[in-house]
N, C-alpha and C positions, 0 to 999 in steps of 0.2 A: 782916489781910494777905490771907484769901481778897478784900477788893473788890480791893483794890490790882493783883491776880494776875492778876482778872478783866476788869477794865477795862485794863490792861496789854497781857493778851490780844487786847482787842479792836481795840488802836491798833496793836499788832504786826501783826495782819492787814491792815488798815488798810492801813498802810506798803508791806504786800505789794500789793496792790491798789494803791496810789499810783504803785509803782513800773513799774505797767505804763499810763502817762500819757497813752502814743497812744490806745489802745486806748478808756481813759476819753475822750478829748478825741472820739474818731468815736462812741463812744456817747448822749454831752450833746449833740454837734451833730445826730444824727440826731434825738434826741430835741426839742430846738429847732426842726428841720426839719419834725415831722410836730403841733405844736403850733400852728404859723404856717398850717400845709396845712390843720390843721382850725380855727380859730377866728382869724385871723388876726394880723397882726405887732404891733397895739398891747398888752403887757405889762399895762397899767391896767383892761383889759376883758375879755385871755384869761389866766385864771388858771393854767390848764395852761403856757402860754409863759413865764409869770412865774416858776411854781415851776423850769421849766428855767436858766432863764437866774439865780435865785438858786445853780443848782447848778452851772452852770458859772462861775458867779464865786466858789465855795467850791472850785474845782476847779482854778482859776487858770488859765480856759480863754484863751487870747490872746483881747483885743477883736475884733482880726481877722476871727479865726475864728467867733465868732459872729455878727459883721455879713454876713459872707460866706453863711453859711450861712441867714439871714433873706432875703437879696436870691435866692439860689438859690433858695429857697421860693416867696417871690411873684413869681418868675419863673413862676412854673410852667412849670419846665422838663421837656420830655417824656421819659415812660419813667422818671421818679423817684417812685416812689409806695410806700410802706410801710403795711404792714397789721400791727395791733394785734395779736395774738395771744399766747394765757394757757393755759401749761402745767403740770399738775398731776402732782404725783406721792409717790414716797416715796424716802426715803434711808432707807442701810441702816439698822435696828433699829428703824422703821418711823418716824421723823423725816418729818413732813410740808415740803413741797418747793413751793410756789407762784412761779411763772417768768412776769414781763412780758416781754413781746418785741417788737420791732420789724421787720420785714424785711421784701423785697422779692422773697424768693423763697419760701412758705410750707414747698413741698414739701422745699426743699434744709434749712430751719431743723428741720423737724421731724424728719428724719431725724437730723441732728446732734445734737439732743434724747437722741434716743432711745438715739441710743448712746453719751450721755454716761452715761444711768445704767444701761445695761445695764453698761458697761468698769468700774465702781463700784458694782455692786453694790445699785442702785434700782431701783425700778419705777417707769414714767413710767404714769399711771394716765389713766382719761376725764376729762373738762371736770364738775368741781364736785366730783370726789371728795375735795377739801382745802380749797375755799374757803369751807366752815364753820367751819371753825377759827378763821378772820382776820376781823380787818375792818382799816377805812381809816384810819386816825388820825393827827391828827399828832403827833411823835415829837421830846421833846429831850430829850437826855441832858449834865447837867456832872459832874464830876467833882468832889468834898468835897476841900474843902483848909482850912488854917485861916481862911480870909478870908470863907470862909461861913460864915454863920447859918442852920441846917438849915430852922428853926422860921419863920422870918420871910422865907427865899426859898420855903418852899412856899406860904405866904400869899400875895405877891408873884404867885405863878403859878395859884393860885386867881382872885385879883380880877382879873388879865389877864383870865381865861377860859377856865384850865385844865380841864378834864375830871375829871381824875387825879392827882396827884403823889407818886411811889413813892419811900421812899428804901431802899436796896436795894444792897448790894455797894460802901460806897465811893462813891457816886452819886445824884445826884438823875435820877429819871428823869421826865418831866413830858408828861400824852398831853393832846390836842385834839382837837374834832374838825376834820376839815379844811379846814374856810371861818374858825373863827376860828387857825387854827396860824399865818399870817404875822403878826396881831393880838399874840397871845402871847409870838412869838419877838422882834417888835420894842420889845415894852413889855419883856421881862428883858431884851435887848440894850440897851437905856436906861439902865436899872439896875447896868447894869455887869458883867451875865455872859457868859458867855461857854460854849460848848458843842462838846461833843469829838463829837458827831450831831446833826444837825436835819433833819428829812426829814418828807414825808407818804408813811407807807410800808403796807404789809401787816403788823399785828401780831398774834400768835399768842395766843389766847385762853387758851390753855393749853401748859405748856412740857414736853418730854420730858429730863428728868439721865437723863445719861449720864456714863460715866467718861472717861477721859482718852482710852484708845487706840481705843473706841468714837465717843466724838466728831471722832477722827479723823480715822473712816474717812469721818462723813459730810462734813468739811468736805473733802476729797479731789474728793468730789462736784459740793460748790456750787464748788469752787474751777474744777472743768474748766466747771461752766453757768459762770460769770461769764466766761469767758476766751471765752465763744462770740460775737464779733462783734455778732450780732444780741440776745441776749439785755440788757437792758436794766438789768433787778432780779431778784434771787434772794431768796424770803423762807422761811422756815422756822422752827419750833418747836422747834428746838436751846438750853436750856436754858444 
């Protein structure tokens, strides 16, 4: 019952997060927007654009809105320019805190930052003090149900090209590195699975347990960073 509880948990947030849909929908398109800006609009040759535009179509972004947002791009329209920037820090109990971001105002974003984990109880720290923690990897996660074979899908995700495959909580958890993770995700997607996460994200090296009301406090945290506009990805060693 604890996977059940735990993965449960994670679709419940999840849901929370879905339910604020604009917000995702200007995140993936800026994100789209600044993939085209750098490497430009063919998907087959910028990988960066492709892993976008897989996320906006796991996102149910209207076609619309991403053609739209491709043509603004190679418009190069003036005064539209976003700058990458990576913020580090700590959530209370000292939860490592690593922040992508996108914008176009750096000075207006950082400040926002800042007083997102000062009102929650973080420390937003200098450039590197948490990105030893992490690295890049790519990231599926399914959920065990009687129709898998634990033994014979982690195989499966070995001879893809898997890295890693953890099983862990209820869940297979399956890491890549990140040139072959579209490799891996479309040889199990073949196979017939199917995945409740798939991402090339920042994963934590090492995890921090906590209990219930402490864990809390820090998702209170990443919950105001994800709500900030510019902020793109929130990663953290929250166990």
């Amino acid at each position: 019952m604890a996977g059940h509880s735990k993965w449960s948990n994670i679709k419940h947030r999840k849901g929370r997060q879905d339910a604020k849909k604009g917000k995702i929908f200007t995140k993936i398109s800026k994100e789209i927007f600044a993939a085209v800006r750098s490497g430009g609009e063919d998907p087959d040759t910028n990988t960066r654009l492709r892993l976008a535009l897989n996320k906006a179509r796991a996102a149910n972004v209207p076609n619309d809105n991403i053609e739209r947002t491709i043509k603004k791009a190679i418009g190069n329209l003036e005064g539209i320019m976003y700058e990458e920037i990576i913020y580090e820090g700590y959530a209370p109990h000292g939860v490592a805190v690593y922040i992508e971001a996108l914008t176009d105002n750096k000075n207006r974003t950082a400040a926002e930052i800042r007083l997102a984990f000062n009102k929650n109880n973080g420390n937003l720290g200098e450039s590197g003090c948490v990105n030893f923690m992490f690295a890049r990897k790519g990231m599926l996660i399914m959920e065990i149900d009687d129709s898998i074979d634990e033994e014979s899908t982690m195989l499966e995700a070995v001879d893809a090209g898997a890295d890693d495959v953890i099983v862990s909580d209820g869940a297979i958890e399956i890491y890549t590195s990140p040139e072959l993770y579209e490799k891996v995700k479309k040889t199990m997607e073949q196979g017939g699975h199917t995945f409740i996460f798939a991402e090339v994200a920042m994963v934590a090296n090492t995890k921090t347990d906590l209990d219930e009301q402490k864990a809390e406090e820090v998702l209170q945290l990443i919950d105001a960073l994800e709500d900030n506009d510019d902020v793109q990805n929130v990663y953290h060693n929250l166990k």
